[in-house]
ZASEKOL-58177 format. One record per residue (C-alpha): residue number from 0; residue in one letter; x, z, y. Coordinates in nm, 2 decimals, decimal comma. Each point is the difference from the previous one (the first is absolute). Example, Ala and Ser with C-alpha at 12.3 -4.5 7.8 and 13.67 -1.06 7.14 Angstrom:
BEGIN
     n   res       xx       zz       yy
     0     A     1,23     0,78    -0,45
     1     S     0,14    -0,07     0,34
This chain:
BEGIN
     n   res       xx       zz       yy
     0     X    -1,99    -8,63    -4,18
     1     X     0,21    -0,06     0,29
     2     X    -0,18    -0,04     0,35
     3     X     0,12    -0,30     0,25
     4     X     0,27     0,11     0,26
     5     X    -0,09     0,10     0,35
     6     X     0,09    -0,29     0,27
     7     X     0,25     0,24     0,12
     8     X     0,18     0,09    -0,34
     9     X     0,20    -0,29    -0,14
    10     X    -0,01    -0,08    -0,39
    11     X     0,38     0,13    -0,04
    12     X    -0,18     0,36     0,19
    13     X    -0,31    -0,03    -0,26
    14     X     0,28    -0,02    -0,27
    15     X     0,19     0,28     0,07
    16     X    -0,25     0,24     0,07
    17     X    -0,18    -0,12    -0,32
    18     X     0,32     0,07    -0,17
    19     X    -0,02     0,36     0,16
    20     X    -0,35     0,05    -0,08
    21     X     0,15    -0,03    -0,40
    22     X    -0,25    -0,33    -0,05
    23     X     0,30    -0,18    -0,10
    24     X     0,10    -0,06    -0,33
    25     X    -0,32     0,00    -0,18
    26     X    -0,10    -0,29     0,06
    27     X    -0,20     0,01     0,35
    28     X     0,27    -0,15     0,22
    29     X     0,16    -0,35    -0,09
    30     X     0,37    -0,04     0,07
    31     X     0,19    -0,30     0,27
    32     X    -0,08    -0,34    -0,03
    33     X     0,32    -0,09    -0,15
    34     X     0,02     0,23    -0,28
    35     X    -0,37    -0,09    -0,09
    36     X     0,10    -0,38    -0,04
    37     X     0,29     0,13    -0,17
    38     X    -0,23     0,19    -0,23
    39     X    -0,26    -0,31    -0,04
    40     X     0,25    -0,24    -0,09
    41     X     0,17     0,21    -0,26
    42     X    -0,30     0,05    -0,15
    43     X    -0,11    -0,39     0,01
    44     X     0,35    -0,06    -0,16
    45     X    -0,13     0,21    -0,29
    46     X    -0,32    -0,23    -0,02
    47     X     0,20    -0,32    -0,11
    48     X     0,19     0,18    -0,25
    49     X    -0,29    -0,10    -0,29
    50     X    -0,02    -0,35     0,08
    51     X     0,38    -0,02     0,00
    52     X     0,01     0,12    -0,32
    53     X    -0,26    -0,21    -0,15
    54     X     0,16    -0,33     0,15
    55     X     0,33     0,09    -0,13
    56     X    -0,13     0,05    -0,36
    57     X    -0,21    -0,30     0,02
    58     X     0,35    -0,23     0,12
    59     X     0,16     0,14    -0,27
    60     X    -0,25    -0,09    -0,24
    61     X    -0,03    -0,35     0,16
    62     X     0,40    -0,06    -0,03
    63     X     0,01     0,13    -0,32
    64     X    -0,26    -0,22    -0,17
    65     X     0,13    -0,29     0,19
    66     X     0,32     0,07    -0,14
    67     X    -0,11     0,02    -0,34
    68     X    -0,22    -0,29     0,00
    69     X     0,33    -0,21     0,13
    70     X     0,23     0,20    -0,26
    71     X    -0,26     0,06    -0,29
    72     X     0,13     0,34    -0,06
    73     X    -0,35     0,13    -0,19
    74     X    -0,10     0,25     0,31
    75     X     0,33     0,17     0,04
    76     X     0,03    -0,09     0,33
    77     X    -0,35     0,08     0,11
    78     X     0,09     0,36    -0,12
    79     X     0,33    -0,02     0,19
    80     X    -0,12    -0,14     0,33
    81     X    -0,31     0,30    -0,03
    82     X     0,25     0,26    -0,02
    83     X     0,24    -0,16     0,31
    84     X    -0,36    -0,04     0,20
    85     X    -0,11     0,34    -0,10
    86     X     0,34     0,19     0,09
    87     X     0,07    -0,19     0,35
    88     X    -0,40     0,08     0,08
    89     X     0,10     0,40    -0,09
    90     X     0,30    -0,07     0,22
    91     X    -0,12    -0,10     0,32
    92     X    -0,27     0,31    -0,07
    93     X     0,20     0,23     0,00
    94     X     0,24    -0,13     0,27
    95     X    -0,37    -0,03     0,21
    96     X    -0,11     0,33    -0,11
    97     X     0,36     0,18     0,14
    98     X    -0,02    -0,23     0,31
    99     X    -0,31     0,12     0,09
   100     X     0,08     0,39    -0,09
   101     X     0,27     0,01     0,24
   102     X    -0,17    -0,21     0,29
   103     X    -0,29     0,28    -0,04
   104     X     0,31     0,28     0,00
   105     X     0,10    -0,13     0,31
   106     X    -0,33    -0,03     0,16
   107     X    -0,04     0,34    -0,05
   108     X     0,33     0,11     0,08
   109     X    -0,05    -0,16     0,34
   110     X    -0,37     0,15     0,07
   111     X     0,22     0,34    -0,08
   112     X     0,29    -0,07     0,22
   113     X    -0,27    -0,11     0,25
   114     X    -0,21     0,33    -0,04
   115     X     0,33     0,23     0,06
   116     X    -0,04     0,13    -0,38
């Protein structure tokens, strides 16, 4: 638990003699501002990734039974349009999933740098 700062010591002084003390790094003392909303929103990225899927899947699906109701291709194209929904849904998953691994990299690369490690 950490205690409040004296009036006279100044967070960035709380910080480093935290750091000294060896609290840091396990979990008791949170890092800047900046790489904490970096953090947050990497991680709410991540939250959207399911729903994204979902609707892409559910487009394709639409298209393709629009298409073969104007076509009359017997469900061919419902098949087809699943398969295009369900591999532009794994797509942007991915691509979200790597996004978000290398903003948390560099979140943590800059609480390093920041930290003199």
């Amino acid at each position: 638990m950490t205690l409040p700062p004296p009036p006279d010591e100044t967070p960035e002084e709380q910080r480093a003699a935290e750091l000294k003390a060896g609290r840091a790094g396990r979990g008791l003392v949170r890092g800047t501002r900046e790489t904490d909303n970096r953090r947050t929103r990497a991680s709410l990225s991540l939250t959207t990734v399911g729903l994204t899927l979902a609707i892409s899947i559910g487009i394709g699906v639409g298209v393709g039974i629009w298409a073969d109701q104007q076509f009359k291709t017997g469900g061919i194209l419902v098949i087809a349009g699943s398969l295009m929904g369900i591999i532009a849904g794994f797509k942007q998953l991915i691509t979200s999933v790597i996004h978000a691994g290398k903003e948390h990299d560099a979140a943590d690369a800059e609480e390093r740098r920041r930290r003199g490690k």
